[in-house]
TIVO-2410 file (N, C-alpha, C; in nm, 3 decimals):
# residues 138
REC num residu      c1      c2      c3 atome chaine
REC   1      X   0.082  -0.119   0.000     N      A
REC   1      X   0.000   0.000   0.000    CA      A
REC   1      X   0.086   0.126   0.000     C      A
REC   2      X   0.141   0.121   0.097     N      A
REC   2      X   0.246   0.237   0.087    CA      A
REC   2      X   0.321   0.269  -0.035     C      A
REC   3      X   0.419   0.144  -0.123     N      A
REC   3      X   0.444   0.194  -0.267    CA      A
REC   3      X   0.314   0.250  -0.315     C      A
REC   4      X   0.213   0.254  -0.359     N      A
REC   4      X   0.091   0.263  -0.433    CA      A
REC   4      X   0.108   0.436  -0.352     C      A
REC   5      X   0.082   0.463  -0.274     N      A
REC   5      X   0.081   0.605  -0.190    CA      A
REC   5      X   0.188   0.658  -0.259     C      A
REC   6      X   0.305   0.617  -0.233     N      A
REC   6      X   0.410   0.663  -0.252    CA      A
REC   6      X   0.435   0.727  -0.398     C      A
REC   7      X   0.366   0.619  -0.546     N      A
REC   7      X   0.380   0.668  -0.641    CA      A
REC   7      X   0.298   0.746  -0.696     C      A
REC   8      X   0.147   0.736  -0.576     N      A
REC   8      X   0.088   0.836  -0.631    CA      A
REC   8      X   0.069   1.010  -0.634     C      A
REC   9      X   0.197   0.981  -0.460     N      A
REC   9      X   0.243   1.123  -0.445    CA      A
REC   9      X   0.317   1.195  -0.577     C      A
REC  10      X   0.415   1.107  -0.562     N      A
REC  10      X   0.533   1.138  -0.642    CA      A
REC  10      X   0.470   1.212  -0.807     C      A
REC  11      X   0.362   1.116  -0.851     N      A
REC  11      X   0.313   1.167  -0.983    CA      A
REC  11      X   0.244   1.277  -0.995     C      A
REC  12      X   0.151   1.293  -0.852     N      A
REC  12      X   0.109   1.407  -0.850    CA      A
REC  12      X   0.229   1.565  -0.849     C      A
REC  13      X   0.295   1.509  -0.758     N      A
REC  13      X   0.437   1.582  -0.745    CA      A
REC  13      X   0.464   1.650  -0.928     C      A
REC  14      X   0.497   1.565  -0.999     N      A
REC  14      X   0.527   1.564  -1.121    CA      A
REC  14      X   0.430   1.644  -1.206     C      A
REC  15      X   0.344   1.590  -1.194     N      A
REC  15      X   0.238   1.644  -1.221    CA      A
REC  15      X   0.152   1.774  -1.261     C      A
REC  16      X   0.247   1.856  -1.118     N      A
REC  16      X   0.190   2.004  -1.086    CA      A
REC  16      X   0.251   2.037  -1.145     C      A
REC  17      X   0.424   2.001  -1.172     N      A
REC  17      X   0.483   2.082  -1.216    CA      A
REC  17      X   0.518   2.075  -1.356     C      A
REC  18      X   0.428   1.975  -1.428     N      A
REC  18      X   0.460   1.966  -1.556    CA      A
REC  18      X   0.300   2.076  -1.600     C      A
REC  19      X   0.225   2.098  -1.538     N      A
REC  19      X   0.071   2.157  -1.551    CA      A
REC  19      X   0.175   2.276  -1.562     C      A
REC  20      X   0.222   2.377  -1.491     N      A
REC  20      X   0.302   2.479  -1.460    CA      A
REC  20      X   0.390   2.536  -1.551     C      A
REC  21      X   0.502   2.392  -1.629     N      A
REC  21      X   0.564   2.426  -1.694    CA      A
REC  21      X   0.495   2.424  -1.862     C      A
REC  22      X   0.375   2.364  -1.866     N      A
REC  22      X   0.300   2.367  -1.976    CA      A
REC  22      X   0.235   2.503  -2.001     C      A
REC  23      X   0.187   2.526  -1.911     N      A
REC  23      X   0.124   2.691  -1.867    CA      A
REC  23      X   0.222   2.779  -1.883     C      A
REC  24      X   0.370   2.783  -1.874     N      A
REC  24      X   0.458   2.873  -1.913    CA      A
REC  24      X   0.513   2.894  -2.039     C      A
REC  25      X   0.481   2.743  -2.105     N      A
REC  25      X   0.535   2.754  -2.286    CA      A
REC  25      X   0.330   2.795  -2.341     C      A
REC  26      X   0.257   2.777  -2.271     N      A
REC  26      X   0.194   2.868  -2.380    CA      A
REC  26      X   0.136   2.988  -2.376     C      A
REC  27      X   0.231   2.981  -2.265     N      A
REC  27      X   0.210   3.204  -2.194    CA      A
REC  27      X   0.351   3.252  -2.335     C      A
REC  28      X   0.443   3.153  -2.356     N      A
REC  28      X   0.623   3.220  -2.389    CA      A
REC  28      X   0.583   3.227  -2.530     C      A
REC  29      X   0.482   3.123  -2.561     N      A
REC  29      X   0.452   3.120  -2.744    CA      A
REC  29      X   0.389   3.267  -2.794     C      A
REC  30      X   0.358   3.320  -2.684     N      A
REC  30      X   0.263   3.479  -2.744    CA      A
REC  30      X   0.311   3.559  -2.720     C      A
REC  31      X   0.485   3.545  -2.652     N      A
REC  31      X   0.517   3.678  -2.662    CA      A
REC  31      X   0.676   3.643  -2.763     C      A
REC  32      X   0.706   3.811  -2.777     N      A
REC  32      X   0.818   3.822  -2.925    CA      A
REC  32      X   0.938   3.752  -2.807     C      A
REC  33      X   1.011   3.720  -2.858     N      A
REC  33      X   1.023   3.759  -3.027    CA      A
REC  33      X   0.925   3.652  -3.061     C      A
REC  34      X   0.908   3.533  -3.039     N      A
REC  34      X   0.800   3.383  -3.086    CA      A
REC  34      X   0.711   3.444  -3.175     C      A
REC  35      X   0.644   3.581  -3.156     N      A
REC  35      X   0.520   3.578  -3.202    CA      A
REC  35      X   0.555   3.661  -3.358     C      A
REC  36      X   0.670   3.760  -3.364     N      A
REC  36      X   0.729   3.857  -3.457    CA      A
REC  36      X   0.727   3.762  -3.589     C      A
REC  37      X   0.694   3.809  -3.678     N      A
REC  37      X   0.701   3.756  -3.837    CA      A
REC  37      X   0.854   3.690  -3.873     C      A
REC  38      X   0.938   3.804  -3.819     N      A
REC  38      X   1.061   3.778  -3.877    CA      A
REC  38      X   1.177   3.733  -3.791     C      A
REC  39      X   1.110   3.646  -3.625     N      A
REC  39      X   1.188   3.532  -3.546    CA      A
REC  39      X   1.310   3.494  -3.563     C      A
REC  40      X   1.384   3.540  -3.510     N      A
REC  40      X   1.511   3.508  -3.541    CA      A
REC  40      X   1.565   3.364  -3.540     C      A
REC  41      X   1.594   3.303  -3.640     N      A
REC  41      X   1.640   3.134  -3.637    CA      A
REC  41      X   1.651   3.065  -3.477     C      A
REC  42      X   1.759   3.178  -3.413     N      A
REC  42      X   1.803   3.077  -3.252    CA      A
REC  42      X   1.638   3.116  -3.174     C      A
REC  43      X   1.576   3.182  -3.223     N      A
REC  43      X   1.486   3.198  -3.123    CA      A
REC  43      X   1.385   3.115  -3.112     C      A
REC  44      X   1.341   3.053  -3.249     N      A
REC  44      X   1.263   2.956  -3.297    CA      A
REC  44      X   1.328   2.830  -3.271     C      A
REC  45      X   1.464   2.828  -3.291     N      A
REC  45      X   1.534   2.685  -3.166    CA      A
REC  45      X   1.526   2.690  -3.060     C      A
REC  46      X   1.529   2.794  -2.956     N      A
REC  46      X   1.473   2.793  -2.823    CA      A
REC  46      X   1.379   2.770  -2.788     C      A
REC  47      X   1.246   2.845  -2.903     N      A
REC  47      X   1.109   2.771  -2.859    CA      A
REC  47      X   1.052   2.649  -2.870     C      A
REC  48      X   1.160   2.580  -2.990     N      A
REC  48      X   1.096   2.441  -3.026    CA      A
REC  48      X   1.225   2.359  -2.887     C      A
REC  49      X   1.299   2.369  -2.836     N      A
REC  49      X   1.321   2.294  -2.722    CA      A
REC  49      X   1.257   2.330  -2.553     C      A
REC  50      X   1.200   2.472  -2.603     N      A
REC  50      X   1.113   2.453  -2.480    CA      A
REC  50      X   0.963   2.400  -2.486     C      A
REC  51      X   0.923   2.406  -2.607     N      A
REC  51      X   0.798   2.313  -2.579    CA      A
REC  51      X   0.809   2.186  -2.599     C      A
REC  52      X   0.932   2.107  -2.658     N      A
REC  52      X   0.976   1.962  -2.630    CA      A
REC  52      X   0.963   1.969  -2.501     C      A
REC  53      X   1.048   2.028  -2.407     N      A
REC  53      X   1.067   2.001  -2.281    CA      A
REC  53      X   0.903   1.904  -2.224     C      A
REC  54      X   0.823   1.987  -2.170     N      A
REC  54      X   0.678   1.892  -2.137    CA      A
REC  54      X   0.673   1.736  -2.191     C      A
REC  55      X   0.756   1.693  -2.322     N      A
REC  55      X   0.713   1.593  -2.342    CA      A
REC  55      X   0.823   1.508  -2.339     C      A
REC  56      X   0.936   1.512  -2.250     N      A
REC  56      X   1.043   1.408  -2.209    CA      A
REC  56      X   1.003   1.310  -2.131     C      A
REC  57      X   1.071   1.235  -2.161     N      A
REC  57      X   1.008   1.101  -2.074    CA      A
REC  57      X   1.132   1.042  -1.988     C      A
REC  58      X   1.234   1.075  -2.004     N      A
REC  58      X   1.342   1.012  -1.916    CA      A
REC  58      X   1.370   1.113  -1.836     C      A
REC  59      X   1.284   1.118  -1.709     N      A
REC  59      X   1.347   1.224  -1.578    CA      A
REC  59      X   1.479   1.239  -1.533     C      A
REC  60      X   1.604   1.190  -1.595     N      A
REC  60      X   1.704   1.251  -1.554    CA      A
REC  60      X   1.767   1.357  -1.714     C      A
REC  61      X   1.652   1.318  -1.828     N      A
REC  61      X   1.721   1.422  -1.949    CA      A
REC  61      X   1.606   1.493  -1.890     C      A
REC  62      X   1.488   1.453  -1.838     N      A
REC  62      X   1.392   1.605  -1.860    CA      A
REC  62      X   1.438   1.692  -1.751     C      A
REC  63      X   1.514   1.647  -1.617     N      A
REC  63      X   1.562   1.739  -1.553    CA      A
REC  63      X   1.696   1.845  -1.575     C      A
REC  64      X   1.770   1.777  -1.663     N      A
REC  64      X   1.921   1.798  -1.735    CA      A
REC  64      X   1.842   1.937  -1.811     C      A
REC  65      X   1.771   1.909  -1.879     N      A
REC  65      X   1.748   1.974  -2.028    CA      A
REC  65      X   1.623   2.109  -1.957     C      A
REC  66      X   1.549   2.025  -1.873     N      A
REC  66      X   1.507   2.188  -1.814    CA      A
REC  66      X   1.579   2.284  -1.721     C      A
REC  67      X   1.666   2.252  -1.663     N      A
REC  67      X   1.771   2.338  -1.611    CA      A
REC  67      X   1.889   2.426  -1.704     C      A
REC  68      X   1.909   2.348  -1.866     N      A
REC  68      X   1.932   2.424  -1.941    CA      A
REC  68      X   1.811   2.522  -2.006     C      A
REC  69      X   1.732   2.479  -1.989     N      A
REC  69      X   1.584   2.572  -2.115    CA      A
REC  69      X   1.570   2.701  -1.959     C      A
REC  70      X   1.567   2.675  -1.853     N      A
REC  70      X   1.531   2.736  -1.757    CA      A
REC  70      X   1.637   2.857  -1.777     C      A
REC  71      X   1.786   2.770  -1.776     N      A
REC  71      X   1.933   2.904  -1.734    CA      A
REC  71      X   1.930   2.956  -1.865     C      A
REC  72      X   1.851   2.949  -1.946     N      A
REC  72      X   1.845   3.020  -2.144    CA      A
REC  72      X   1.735   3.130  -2.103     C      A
REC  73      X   1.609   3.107  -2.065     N      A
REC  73      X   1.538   3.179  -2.039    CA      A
REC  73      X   1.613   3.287  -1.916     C      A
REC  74      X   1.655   3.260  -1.818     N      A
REC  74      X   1.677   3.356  -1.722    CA      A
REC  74      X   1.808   3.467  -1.825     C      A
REC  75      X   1.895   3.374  -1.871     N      A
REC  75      X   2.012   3.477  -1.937    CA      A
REC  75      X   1.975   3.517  -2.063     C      A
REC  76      X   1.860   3.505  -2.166     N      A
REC  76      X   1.882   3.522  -2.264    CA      A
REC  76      X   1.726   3.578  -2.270     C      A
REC  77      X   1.603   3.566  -2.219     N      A
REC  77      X   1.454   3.591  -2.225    CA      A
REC  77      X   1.389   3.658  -2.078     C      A
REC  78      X   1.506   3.737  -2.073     N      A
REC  78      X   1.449   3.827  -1.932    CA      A
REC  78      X   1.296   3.825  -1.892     C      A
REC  79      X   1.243   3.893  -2.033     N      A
REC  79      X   1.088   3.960  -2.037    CA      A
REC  79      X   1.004   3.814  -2.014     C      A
REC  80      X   1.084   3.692  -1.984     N      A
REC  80      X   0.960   3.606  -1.970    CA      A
REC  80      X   0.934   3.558  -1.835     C      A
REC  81      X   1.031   3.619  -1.723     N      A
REC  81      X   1.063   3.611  -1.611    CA      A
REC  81      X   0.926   3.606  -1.530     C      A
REC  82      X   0.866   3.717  -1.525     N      A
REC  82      X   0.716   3.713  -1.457    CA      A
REC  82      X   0.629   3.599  -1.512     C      A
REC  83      X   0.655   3.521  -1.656     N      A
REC  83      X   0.558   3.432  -1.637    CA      A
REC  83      X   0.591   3.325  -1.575     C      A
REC  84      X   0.709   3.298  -1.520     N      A
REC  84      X   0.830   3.139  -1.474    CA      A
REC  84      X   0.759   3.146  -1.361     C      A
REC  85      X   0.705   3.015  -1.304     N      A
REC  85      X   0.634   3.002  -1.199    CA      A
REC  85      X   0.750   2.991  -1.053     C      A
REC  86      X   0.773   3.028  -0.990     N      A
REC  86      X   0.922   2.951  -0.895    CA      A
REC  86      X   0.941   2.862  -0.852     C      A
REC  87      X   0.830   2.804  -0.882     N      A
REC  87      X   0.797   2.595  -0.872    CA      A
REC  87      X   0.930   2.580  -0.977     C      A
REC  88      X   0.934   2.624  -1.078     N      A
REC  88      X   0.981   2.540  -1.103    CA      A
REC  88      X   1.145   2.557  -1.083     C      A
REC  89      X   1.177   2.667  -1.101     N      A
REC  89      X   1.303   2.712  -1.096    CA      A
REC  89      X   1.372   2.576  -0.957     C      A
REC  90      X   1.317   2.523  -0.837     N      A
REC  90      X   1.289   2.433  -0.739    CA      A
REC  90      X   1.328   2.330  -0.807     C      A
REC  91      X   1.197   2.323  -0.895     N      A
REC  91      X   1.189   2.140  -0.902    CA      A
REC  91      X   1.291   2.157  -0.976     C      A
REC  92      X   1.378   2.214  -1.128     N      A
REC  92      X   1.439   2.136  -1.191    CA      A
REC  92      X   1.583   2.159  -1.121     C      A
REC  93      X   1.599   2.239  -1.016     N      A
REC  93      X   1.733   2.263  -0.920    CA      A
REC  93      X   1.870   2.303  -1.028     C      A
REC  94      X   1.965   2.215  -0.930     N      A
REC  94      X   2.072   2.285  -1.031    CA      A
REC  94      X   2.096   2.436  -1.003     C      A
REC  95      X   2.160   2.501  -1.163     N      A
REC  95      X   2.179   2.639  -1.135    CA      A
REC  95      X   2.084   2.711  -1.133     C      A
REC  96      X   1.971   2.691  -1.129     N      A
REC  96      X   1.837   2.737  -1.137    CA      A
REC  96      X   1.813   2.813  -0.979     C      A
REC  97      X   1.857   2.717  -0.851     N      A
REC  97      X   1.866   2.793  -0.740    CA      A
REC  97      X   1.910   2.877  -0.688     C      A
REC  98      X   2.016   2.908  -0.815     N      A
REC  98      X   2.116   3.043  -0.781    CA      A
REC  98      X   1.996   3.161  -0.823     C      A
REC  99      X   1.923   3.177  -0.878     N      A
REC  99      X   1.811   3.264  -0.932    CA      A
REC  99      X   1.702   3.287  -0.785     C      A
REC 100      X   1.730   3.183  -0.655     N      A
REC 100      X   1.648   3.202  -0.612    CA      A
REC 100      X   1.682   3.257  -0.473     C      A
REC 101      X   1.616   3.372  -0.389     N      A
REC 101      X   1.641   3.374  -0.264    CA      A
REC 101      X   1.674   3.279  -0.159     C      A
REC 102      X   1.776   3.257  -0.064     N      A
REC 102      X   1.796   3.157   0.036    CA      A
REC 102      X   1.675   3.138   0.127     C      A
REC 103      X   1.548   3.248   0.157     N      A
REC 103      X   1.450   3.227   0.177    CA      A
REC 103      X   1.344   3.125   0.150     C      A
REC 104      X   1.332   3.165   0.057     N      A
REC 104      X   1.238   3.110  -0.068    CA      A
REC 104      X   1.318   2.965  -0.106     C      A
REC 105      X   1.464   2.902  -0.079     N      A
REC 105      X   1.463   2.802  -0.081    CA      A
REC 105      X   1.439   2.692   0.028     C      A
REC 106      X   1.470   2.750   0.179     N      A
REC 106      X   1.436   2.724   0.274    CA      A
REC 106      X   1.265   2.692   0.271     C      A
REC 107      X   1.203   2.773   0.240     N      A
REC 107      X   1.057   2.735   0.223    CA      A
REC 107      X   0.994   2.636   0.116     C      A
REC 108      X   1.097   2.604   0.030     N      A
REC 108      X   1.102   2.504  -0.054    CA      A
REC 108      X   1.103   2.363   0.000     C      A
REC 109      X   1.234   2.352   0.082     N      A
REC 109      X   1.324   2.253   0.165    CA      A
REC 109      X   1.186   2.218   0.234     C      A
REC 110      X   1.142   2.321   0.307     N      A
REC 110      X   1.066   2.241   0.412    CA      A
REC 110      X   0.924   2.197   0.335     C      A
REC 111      X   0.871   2.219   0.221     N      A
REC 111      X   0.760   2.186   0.179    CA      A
REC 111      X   0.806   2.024   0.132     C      A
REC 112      X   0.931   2.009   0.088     N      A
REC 112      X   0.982   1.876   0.044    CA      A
REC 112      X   0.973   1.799   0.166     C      A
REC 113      X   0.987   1.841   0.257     N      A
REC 113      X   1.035   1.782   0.391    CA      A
REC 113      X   0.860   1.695   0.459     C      A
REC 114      X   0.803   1.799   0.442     N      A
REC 114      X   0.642   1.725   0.447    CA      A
REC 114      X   0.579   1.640   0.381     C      A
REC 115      X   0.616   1.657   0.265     N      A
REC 115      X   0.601   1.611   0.177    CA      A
REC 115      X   0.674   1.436   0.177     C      A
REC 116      X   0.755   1.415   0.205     N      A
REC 116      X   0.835   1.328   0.214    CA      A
REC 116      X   0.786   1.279   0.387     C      A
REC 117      X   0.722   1.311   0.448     N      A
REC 117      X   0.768   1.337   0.595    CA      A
REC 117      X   0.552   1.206   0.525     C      A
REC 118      X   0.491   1.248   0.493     N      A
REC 118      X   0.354   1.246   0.456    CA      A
REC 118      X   0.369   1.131   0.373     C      A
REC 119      X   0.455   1.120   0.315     N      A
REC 119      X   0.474   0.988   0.219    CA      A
REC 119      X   0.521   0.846   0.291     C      A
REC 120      X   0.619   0.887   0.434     N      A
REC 120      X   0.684   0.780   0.492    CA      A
REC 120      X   0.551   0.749   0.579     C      A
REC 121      X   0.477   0.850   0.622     N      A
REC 121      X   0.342   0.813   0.714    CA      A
REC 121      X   0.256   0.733   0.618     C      A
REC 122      X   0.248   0.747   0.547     N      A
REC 122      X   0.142   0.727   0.457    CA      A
REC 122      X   0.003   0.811   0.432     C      A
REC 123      X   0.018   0.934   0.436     N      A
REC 123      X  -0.056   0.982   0.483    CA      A
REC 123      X  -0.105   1.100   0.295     C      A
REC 124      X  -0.213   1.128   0.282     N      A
REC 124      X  -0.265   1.190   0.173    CA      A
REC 124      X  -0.156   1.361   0.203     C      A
REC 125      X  -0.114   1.378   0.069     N      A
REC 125      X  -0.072   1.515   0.064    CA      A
REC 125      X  -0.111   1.583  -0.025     C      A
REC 126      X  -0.122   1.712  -0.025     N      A
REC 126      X  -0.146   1.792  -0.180    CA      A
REC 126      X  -0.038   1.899  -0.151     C      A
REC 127      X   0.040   1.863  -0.266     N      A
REC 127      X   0.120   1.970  -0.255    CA      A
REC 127      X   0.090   2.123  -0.311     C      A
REC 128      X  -0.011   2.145  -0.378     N      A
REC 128      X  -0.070   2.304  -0.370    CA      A
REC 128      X  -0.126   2.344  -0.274     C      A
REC 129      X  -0.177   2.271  -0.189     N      A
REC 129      X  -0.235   2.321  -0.072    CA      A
REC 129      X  -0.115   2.350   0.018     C      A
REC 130      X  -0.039   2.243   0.058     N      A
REC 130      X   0.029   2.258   0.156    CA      A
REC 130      X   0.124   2.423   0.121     C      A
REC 131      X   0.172   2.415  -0.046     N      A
REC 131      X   0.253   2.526  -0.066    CA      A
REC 131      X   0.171   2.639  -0.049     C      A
REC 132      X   0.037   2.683  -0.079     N      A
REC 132      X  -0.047   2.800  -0.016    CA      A
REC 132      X   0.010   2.786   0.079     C      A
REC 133      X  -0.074   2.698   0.191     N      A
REC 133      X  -0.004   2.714   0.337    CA      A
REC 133      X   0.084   2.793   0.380     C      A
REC 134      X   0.215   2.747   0.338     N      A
REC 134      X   0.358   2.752   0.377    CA      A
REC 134      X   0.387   2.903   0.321     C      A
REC 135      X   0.334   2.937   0.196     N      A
REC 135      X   0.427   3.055   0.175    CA      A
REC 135      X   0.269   3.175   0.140     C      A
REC 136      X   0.173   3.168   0.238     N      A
REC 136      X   0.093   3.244   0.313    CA      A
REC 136      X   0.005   3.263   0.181     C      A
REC 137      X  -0.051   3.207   0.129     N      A
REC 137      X  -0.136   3.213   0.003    CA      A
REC 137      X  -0.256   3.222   0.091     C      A
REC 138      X  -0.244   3.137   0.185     N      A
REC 138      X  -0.468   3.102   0.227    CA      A
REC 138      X  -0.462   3.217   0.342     C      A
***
């Protein structure tokens, strides 16, 4: 029972944050340069590996490869910054945490920590709720 809990955390886990990072490639598709007539070649290679990204299937390339699409966007697509959820900048780690307050990772840490803490109990988690919670949403 507990594996069965366990993987159904975990997918949900996955889950949110693939909903999130899907929600961010089709916020990034409507703005320029993507949307400009005359797209510059690398830019139209950036967008076609960030909307691959959502559909990797081997979690150690989809984590590899979104920590590169992530550190492209932060150094190279400033203006898309407000739509990057900070879920994810988290989940795909790496140099991605250098982007983030020691705060804001600490409040990360400990949502993992419940999270994990809820999984060894066996116990039901949602991790959007709990993250309202934690970083004063409710």
């Amino acid at each position: 029972m507990s594996t069965q809990l366990d993987h159904q955390a975990e997918t949900q886990y996955r889950e949110h944050h693939l909903r999130l990072l899907r929600d961010f490639v089709r916020q990034a598709q409507q703005q320029p340069p993507f949307v400009l007539e005359d797209c510059p070649p690398e830019d139209l290679e950036f967008l076609a590996q960030l909307e691959a990204l959502p559909r990797a299937h081997d979690e150690e390339d989809f984590l590899h490869q979104g920590q590169q699409v992530l550190g492209r966007v932060i150094a190279a697509y400033g203006q898309l910054m407000p739509l990057l959820h900070r879920d994810l900048l988290w989940y795909f780690g790496g140099d991605c945490l250098h982007f983030m307050p020691d705060e804001e990772i600490a409040n990360y840490q400990i949502l993992d920590e419940r999270r994990h803490e809820a999984q060894a109990e066996g116990r039901e988690f949602s991790y959007a709720h709990e993250r309202a919670k934690l970083f004063g949403l409710h």
